[in-house]
C-alpha positions as MATLAB code, in Angstrom:
seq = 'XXXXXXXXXXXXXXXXXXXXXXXXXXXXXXXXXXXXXXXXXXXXXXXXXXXXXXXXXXXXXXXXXXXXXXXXXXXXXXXXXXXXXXXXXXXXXXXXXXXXXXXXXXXXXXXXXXXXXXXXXXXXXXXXXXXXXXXXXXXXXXXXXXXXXXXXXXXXXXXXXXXXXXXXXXXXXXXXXXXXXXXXXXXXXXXXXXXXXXXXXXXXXXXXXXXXXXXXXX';
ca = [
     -46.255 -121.325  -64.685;
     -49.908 -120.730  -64.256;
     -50.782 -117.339  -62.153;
     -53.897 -115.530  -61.282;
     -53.048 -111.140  -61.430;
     -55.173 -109.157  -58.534;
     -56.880 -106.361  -61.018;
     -58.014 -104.920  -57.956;
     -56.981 -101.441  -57.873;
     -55.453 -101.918  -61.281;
     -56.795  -98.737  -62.558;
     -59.045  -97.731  -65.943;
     -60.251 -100.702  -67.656;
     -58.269  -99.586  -70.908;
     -55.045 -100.611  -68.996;
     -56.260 -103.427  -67.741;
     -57.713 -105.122  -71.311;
     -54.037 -103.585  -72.310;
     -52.122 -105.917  -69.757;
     -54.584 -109.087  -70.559;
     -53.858 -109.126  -73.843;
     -49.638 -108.452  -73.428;
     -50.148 -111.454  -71.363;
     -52.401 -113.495  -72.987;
     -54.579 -113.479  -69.734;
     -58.135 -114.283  -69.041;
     -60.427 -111.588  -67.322;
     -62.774 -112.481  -64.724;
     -64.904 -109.855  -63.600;
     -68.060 -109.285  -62.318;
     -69.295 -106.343  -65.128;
     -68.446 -108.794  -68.549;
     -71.126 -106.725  -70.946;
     -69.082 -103.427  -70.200;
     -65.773 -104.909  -70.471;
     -66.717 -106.833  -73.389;
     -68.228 -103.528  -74.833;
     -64.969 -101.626  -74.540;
     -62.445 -104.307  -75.115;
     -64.391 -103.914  -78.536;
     -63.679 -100.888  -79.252;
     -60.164 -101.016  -78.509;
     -60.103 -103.859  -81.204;
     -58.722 -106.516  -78.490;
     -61.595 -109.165  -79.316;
     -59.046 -111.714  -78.817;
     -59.419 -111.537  -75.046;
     -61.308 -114.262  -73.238;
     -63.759 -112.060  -70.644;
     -66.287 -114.133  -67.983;
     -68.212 -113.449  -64.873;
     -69.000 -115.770  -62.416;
     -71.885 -117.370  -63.961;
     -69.086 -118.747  -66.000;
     -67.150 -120.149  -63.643;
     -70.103 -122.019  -62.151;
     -70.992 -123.714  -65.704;
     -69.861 -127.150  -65.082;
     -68.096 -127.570  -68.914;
     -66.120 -124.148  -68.095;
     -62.473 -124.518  -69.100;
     -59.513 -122.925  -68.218;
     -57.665 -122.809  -71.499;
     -54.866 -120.083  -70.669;
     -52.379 -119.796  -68.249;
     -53.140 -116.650  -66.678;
     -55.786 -115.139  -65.253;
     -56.851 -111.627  -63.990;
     -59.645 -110.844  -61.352;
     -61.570 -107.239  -61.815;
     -62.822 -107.479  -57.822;
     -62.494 -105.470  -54.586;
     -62.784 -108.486  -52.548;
     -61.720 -111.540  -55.092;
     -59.766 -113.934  -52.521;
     -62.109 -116.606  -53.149;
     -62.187 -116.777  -56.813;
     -58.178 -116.745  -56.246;
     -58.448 -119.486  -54.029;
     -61.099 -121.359  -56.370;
     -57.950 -121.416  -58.810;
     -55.782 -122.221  -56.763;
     -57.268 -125.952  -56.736;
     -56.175 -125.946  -60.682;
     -52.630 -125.062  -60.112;
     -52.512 -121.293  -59.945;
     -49.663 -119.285  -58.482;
     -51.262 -116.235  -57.469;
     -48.907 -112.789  -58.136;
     -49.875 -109.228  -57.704;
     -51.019 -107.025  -60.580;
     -49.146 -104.136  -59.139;
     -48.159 -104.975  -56.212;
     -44.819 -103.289  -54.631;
     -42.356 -104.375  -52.432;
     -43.594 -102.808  -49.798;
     -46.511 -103.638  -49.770;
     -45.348 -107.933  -49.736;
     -43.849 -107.122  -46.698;
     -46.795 -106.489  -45.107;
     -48.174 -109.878  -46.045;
     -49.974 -111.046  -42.827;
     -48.366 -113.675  -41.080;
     -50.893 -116.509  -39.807;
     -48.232 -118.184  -37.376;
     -46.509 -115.297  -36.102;
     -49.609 -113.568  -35.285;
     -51.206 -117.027  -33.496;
     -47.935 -117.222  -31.649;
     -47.873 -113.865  -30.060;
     -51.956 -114.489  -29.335;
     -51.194 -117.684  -27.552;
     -48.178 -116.149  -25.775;
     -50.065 -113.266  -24.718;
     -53.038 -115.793  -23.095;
     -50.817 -117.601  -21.108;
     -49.046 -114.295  -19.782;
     -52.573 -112.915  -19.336;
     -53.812 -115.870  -17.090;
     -50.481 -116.159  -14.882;
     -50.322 -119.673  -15.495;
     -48.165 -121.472  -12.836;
     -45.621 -123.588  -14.693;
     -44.466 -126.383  -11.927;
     -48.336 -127.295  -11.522;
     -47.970 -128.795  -15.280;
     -45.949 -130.865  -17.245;
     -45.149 -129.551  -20.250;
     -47.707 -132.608  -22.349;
     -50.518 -131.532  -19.245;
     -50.661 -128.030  -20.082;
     -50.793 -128.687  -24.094;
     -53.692 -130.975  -23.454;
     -55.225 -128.026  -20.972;
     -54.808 -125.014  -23.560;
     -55.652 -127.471  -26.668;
     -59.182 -127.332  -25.028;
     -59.482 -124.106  -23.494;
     -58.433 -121.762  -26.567;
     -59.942 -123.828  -29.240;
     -62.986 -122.195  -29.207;
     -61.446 -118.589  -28.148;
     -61.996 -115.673  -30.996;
     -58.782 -113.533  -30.149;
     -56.963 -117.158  -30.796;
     -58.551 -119.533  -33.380;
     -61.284 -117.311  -34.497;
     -63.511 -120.662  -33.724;
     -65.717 -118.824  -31.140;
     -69.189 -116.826  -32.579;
     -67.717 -113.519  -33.217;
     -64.694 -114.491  -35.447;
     -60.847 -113.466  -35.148;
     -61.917 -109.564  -36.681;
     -63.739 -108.132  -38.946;
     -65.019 -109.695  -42.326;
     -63.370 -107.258  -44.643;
     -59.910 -107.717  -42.459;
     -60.390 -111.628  -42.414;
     -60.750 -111.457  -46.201;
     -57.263 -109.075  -46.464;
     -55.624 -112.022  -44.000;
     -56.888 -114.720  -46.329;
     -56.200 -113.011  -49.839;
     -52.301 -112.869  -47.988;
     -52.268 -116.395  -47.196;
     -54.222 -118.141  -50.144;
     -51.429 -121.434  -50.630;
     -51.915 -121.958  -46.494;
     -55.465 -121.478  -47.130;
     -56.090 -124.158  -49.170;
     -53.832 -126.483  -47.579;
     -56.288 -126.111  -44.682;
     -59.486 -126.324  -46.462;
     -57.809 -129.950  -47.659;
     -56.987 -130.925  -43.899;
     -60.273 -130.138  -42.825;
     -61.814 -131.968  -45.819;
     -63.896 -128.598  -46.640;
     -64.656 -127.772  -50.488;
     -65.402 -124.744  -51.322;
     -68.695 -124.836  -52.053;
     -69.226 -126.140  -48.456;
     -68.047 -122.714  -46.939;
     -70.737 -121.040  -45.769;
     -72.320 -117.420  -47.699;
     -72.795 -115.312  -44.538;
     -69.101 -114.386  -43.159;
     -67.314 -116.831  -45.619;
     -63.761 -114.617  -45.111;
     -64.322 -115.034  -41.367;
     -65.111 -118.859  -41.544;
     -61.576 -119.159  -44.076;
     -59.618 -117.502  -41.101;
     -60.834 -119.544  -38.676;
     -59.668 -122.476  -40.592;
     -56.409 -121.350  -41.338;
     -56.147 -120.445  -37.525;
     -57.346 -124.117  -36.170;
     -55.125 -125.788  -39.121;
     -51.916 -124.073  -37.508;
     -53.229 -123.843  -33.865;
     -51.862 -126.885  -32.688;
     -48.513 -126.675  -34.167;
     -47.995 -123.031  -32.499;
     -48.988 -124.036  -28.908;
     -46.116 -126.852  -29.108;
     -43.965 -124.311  -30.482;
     -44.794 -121.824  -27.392;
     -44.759 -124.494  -24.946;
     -41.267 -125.569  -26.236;
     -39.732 -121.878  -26.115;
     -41.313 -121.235  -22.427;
     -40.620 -124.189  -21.149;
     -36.705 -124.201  -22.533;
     -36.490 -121.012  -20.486;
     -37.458 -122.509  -17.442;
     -34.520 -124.701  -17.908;
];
């Protein structure tokens, strides 16, 4: 199985170099002379290390089956390898801390939940189809729903923790939207990959809301 470790918060590079070379793993980072420099001295020349500039050489090759990122904010190189086949696992990552993975359609459901609520909808003016066409429109463009407005969802920094939790639902989404990567834009990219994944599940949600208030009208 191919898998990308998070080195982010992984401690002293020593440990690190260490754990790439028990795994046979490839180290991406953005500081490859100093890592180079001491994996040297530890003897470990055996370990593949690149930067970024790497990655962007068009005859780059992935020859091993793991990989760890050295980044504070690395959810897009994650994602990048993610389009080879990547599983991504945490370098240290504790049980805890996977259960507070975010959840993109939990969160979207309580948003759109909370909208309706907010606006006192009347119920017998709509069908059930009338008022999915009404909201499809109205919160499409909404920030505290899809994100899709000129503000974004949140922050950047939180967008890229919702993304870096979500990376598998991420991608499917930049497929459905027929987005590469390279398309997403440099200013706010984290924001603009949350908006996505919000839009790619937004219409699926507000069926699934409409059902469940609906049924209880019953």
């Amino acid at each position: 199985m191919k898998t990308i470790i998070r080195g982010r918060d992984s401690g002293k590079a020593q440990e690190l170099l260490q754990f790439a070379r028990e795994e046979n793993a490839m180290i991406i980072t953005q500081n490859k002379r100093a890592f180079k420099v001491k994996a040297a001295a530890l003897g470990f020349n055996d370990i593949k290390i690149v930067d970024y500039e790497d990655l962007a050489n068009e005859n780059f090759a992935i020859e091993n089956s793991r990989v760890i990122i050295h980044n504070a904010d690395a959810w897009m190189e994650e994602l990048f390898f993610n389009t080879y086949g990547f599983d991504v696992i945490g370098f240290s990552a504790t049980e805890e801390q996977a259960m507070e993975k975010y959840n993109y359609e939990k969160t979207l459901y309580k948003d759109i939940k909370q909208y309706i609520e907010d606006e006192k909808l009347n119920f017998k003016e709509y069908t059930k189809e009338d008022l999915y066409e009404k909201l499809s429109d109205e919160l499409w463009d909404v920030d505290k729903i899809t994100g899709n407005g000129p503000f974004g969802y949140a922050s950047e920094e939180q967008c890229a923790k919702y993304v870096g939790d979500n990376l598998r639902l991420a991608f499917e989404a930049l497929r459905e939207f027929e987005t590469r990567l390279k398309d997403v834009p440099d200013d706010f990219p984290a924001k603009y990959m949350d908006a996505t994944v919000r839009c790619y599940l937004f219409h699926t949600v507000l069926g699934q809301v409409l059902d469940d208030l609906y049924e209880k009208l019953k």
